[in-house]
N, C-alpha and C positions, 0 to 999 in steps of 0.2 A: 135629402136622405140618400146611402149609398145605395146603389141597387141592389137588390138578394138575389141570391142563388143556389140551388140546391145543395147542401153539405158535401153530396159524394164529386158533383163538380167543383167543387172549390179543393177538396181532397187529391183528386186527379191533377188541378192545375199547383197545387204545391207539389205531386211529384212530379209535374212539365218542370217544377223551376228547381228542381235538385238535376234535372238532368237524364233523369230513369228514360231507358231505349225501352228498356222490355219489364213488361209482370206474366213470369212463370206461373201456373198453378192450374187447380181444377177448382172452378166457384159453383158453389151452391145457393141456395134460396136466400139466404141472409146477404149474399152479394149483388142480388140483382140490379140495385141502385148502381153499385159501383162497377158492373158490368157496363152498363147503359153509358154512363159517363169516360168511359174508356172507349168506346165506341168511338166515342167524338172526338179521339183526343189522338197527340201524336206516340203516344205512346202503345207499341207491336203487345199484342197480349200472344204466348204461347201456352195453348192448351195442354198438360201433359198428361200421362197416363194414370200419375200417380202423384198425391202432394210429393212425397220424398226428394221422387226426381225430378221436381220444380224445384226443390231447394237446393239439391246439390248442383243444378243449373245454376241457378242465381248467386251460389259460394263459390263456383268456379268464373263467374264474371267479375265477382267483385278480387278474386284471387288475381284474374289477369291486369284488371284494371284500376285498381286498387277503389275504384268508385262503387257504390253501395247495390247490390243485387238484390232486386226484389221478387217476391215471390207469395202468393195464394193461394191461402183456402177458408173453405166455410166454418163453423163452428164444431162441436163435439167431433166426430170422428175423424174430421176433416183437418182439424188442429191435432189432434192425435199422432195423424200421420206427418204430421212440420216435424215432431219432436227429433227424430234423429238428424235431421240435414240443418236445424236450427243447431244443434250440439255439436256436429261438425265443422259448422263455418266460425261459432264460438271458438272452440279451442283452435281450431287451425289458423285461426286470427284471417275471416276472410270477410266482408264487410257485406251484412244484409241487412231487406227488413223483412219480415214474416208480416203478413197483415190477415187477419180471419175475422169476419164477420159473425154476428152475436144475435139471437135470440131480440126482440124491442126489451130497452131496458126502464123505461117509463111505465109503461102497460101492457105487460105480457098477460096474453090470452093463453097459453098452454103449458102450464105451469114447467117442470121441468125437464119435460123430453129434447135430447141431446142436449141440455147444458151442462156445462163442465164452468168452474173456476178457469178459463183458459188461461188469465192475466198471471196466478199464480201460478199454474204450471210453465210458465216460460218465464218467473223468473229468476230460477236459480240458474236456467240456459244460456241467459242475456245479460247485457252490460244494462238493458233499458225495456222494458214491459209499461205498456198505461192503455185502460180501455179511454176510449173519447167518448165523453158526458156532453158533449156537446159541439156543435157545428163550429160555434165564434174560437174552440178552442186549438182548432186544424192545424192552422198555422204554425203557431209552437211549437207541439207537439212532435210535429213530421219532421220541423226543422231540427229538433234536438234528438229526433231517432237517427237522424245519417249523420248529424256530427259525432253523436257517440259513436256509433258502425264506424266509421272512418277514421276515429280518433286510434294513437297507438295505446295499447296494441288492436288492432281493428277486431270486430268480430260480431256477434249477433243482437239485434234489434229487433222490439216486436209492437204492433199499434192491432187492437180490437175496434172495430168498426161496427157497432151493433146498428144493426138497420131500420130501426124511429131516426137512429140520430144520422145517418147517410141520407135519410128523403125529408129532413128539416131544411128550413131557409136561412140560409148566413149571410151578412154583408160581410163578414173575417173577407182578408187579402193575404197572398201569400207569402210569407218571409223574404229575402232575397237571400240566399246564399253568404256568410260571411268571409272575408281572407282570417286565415289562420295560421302562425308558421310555429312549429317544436321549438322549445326553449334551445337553447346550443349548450354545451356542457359546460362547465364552469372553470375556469383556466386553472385553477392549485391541480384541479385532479388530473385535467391532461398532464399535466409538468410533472405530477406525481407519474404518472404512466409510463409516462419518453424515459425518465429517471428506472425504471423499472427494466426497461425494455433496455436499453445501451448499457443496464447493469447486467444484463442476462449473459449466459454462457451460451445456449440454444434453447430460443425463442420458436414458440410455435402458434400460429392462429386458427383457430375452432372458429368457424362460421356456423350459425346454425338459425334456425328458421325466422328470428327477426330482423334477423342480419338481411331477407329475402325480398326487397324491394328495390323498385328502380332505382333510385339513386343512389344506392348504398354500393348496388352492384359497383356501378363506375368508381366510390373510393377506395373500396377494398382493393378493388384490381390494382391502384394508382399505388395505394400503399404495397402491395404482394414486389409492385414493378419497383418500387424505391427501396425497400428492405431486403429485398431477398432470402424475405424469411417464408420458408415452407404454410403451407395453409392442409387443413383436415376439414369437412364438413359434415354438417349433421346432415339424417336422410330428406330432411325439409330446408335444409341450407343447399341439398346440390343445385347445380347453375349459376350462384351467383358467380363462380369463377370459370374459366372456360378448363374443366378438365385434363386435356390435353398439354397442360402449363408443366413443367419441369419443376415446379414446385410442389404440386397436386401431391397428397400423400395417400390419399384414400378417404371413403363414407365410411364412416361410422355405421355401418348395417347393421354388423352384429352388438349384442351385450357387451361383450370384452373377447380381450385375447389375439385380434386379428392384425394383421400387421401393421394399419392404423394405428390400431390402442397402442401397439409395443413405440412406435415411434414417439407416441403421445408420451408416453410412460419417458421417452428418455429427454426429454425436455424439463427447463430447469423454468422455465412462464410461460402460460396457456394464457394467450390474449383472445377473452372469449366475445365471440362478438354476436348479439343478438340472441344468447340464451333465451329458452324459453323452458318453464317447468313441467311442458305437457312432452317433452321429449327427457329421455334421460339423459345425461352428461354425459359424454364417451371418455370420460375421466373420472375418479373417484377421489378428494381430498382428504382421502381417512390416512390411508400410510402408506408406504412403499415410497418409489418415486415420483410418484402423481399425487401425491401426500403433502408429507413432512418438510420435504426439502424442494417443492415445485408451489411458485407463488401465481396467483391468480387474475388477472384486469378482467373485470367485469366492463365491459361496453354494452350500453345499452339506452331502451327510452325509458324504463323503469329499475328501481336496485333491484338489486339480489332478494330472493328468499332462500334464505339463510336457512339449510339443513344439515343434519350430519355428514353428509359428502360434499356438500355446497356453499362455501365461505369464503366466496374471494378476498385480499386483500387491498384491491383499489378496486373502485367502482366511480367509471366515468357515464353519468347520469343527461343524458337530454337526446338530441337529435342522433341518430348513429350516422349516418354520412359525415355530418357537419363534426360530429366528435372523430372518428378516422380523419379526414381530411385535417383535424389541428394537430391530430399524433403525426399524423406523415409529415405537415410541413415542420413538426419543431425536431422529429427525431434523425438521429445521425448511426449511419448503417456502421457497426463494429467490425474492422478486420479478423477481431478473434471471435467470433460466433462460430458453433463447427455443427453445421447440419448434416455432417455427411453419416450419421448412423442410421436417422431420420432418412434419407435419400434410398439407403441400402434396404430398410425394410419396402419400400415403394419398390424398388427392383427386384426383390424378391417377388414381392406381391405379384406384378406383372410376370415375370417366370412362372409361378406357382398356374396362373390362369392362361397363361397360354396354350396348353396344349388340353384342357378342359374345353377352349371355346372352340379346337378342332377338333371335335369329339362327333363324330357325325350320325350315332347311332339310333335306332328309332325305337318307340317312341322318343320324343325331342330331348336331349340331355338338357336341364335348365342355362349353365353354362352357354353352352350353344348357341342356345333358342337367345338370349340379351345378343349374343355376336352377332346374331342373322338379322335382329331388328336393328341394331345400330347400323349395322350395314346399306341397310335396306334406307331407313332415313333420312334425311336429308339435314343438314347443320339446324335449320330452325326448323324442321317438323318437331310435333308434341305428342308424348306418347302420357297417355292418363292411366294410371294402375290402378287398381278395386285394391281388393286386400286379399292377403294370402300367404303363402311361403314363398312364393315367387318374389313378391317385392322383395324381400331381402337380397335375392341374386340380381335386381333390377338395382336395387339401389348400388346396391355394393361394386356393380359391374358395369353397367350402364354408364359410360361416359358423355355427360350432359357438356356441350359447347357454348349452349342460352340460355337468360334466366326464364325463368317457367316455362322449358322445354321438357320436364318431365315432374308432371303434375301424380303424386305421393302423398299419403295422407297418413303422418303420424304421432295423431293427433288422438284423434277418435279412433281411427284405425276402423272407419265402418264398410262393412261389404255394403255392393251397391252401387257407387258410387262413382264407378270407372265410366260406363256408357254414357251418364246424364254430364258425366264431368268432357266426353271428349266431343260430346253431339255442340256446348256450348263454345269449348277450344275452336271447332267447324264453323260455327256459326259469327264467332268474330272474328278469325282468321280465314277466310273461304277460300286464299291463294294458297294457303299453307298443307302441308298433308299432315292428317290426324291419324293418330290410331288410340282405341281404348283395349287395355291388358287386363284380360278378365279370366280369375280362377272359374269352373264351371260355376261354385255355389252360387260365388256374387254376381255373376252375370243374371241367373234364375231371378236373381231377389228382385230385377228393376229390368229384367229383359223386355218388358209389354211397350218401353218407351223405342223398341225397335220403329214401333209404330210412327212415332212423332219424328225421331228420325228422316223415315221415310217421307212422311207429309210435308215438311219443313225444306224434302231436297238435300237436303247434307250430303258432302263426302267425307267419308271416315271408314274407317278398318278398324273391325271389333274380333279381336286375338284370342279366342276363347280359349285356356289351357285345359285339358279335360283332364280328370285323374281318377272320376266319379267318386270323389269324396269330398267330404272337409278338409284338406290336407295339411294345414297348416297341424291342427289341432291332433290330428292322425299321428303326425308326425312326433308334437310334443306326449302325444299317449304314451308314444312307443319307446320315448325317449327317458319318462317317469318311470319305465317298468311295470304301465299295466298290459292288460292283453286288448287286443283288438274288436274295440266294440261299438256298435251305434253311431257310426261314423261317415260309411259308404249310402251308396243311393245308386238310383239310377239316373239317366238322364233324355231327352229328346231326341232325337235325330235334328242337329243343329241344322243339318244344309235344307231341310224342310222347312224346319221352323221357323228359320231367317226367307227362306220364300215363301211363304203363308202370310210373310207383312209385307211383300215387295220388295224383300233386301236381296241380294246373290249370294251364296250358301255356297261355300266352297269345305272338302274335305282332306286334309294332309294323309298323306300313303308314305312317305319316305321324306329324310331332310332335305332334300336337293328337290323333292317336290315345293314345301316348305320357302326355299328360294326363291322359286321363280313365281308363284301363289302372291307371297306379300311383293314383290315387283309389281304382280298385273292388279292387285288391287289396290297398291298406291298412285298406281298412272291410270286407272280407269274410275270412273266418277262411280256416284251413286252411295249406300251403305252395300259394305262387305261384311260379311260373318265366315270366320276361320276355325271350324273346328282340328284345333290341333293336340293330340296326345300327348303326353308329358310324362317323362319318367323319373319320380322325385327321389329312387331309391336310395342312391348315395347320397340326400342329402346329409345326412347323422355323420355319415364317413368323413365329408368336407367339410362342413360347416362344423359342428362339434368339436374334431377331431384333427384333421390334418391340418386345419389352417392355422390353431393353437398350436400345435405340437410344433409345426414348420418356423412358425413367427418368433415361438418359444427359444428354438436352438439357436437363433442368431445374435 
């Protein structure tokens, strides 16, 4: 007979054989088995303050590493709190698993205080939901939550662990891990593609967030370097190209209108690469020139969903690197393509923002404040943004050199999610220097993991913009035409508060203060907190208004 052994050890040793470093979370009474069993095991448990920011830890591990982030908590209110960082790593396609322990589901003695349907609730979040009815059925189960996580497009995973069935005896053994490779496209549609492309007048390529993995990075580059055709990216495609390229036309930040879109607009095929439906298009296929007379190549690992703006006419279906790499080697670069109208709106763009990022007035102009952090960073430091009105000037402005150098969430788009997202960039990158970009609100919502932070040793720089509002939402108030309401707050005294957990608490008085600030707290260890002021005034002026109007008249 094989030997038995406790279900939540057998549990534990099928995550040793997927490979898991680390389980994020905060466990309670339903996890003690599996507490116990992680004890023993080589796998690092980080206690956090909060489920959320176990999860948006565990979303930004599997975002760097394309391997599966794991992450705990207990039942009822404990799963509760998974929901939004399970939502987030769902749509942003970041590969976890959520694991919460259950109530005994054989012979429960208290009827139903905190039980929740947990399995349901996570699974309209997830690719995969299943409570485990049993010890012998481990195995399987774990093995096909990280193949799904992992599978494209990646994204969230969840296993219920009820605690009768974690302190039962199993002889189960763990799966081994399978090889797996993506289908490769199928040859008519590339040949249909190259055909598309060397028919083109001015070809243009939209990268955008599926297109954002390591391998993919290298063919797109190989293709950008052999066609010489201009590239545009979504705000979850930046880094796959290095910015700075003479191709580079701009992010897609805004809706429309900016000098991006117009270039987009004057191309005659958008070769789209790695669409995804949870970002809008920075094109529209209903009329005009991004319409009627501009044709579409879907690239990707899955079709098209097919809406009234969104009807490509080829769609090359399987691997995206392996599908780039067979367009680059069959296609043959046209001497009559003419990008130069395309080149012109990118040289405007740069004119337009130049003398906006020498704007040195205080509080921080937004413009600026991206110049000072680019400045400040080094080609591969990682800067993590929360959410707010800022990302848009980060995306749009911010010139990324690496891929996942500037981790942006526009997906979910949840506040929060900056700090747990840049403590985790620190913790596997510990040579690298961090910073997380945080509006005041979002910072509040997950600020207590300063704590863990701290405990854990990290270096990183947390950039608080202050404005003492909601500002994004302020902004669109004011911009709808209502009047100013129920928006503002107050806030902490940050340089406190960041010393009351052991962090250093520094306060901006002027932008040349600002300068030398994020220098000392990029070269000096530890967590740093930046209370920095921010003045959103003009954005309606720029963003609305001039950048359309400017883009418009060329």
């Amino acid at each position: 007979m094989p030997e038995t052994q406790k279900a939540s050890d057998l549990f534990v040793e099928c995550l040793e054989a997927e490979g898991v470093e680390y389980i994020f979370g905060v466990p309670g009474e339903e996890n003690l088995d599996l507490l116990e069993s992680l004890s023993d095991s080589s796998i690092k448990l980080v206690l956090t303050r909060h489920e959320q920011g176990a999860g948006f830890m565990a979303a930004t591990y599997g975002r760097h590493t394309g391997k599966t982030g794991v992450f705990l908590a207990t039942l009822g209110p404990g799963a509760t709190n998974m929901v939004t960082a399970v939502a987030y790593s769902q749509l942003g396609g970041m590969p976890t698993l959520a694991i919460t322990g259950q109530k005994p589901i054989k012979h429960s003695k208290q009827g139903r205080f905190q039980i929740l349907d947990v399995v349901a609730m996570m699974n309209p979040l997830t690719k995969f939901a299943h409570q485990l009815h049993s010890g012998d059925n481990i195995p399987s189960r774990v093995r096909e939550a990280f193949r799904l996580a992992e599978e494209e497009k990646p994204g969230a995973t969840h296993l219920e662990l009820p605690e009768d069935i974690a302190a039962e005896e199993t002889d189960a053994a763990p799966i081994p891990r399978s090889l797996a490779r993506r289908p490769s496209a199928e040859v008519k549609a590339v040949r249909q593609a190259v055909e598309l492309i060397e028919a083109a007048n001015a070809p243009v390529l939209v990268v955008a967030a599926g297109g954002n993995r390591r391998m993919t990075c290298k063919m797109v580059r190989e293709f950008v370097e052999k066609t010489g055709i201009p590239f545009v990216t979504t705000q979850m495609g930046k880094g796959v190209l290095d910015e700075r390229h003479p191709l580079f036309l701009g992010c897609a930040a805004l809706s429309s209108g900016d000098f991006c879109h117009r270039a987009i607009e004057d191309a005659d095929l958008i070769i789209n690469v790695g669409h995804d439906v949870i970002e809008k298009p920075p094109f529209f296929m209903k009329d005009g020139k991004a319409g009627a007379h501009t044709k579409v190549i879907h690239v990707s690992n899955t079709t098209a969903e097919v809406d009234p703006v969104y009807f490509p006419q080829v769609e090359v279906i399987g691997d995206i690197a392996n599908a780039i790499w067979q367009i680059k080697e069959a296609v043959t670069p046209q001497p009559d393509w003419d990008f130069t109208r395309m080149l012109e709106y990118r040289a405007a763009d740069i004119a337009h923002s130049a003398p906006l990022e020498s704007d040195a007035r205080f509080p921080i102009f937004p413009p600026h404040l991206v110049h000072q952090v680019r400045e400040c960073m080094p080609d591969d430091g990682i800067i993590c943004l929360d959410n707010g009105v800022y990302k848009i000037w980060f995306a749009r402005n911010y010139t990324a050199y690496l891929p996942n150098t500037i981790l942006l969430d526009n997906a979910l788009a949840s506040m929060g999610a900056g700090l747990p997202s840049a403590m985790m960039s620190a913790m596997l990158y510990p040579d690298r220097k961090v910073m997380a970009i945080c509006g005041d609100g979002g910072f509040m919502m997950n600020s207590q993991e300063l704590e863990t932070a701290v405990r854990l040793g990290l270096n990183l720089t947390v950039l608080i913009l202050r404005d003492d509002a909601y500002g994004m939402i302020r902004w669109k108030q004011a911009n709808m035409g209502f009047k100013d309401f129920g928006l503002t707050y107050g806030n902490p005294d940050f340089v406190k508060y960041a010393e009351s957990y052991g962090a250093h608490g520094h306060r901006i008085t002027s932008s040349e203060h600002l300068t030398d600030v994020l220098a000392h707290t990029r070269d000096t260890a530890g967590v740093h907190v930046i209370d920095c002021p921010v003045d959103y005034s003009e954005n309606d002026r720029i963003l609305n208004h001039e950048i359309k109007e400017l883009s418009a008249q060329l």
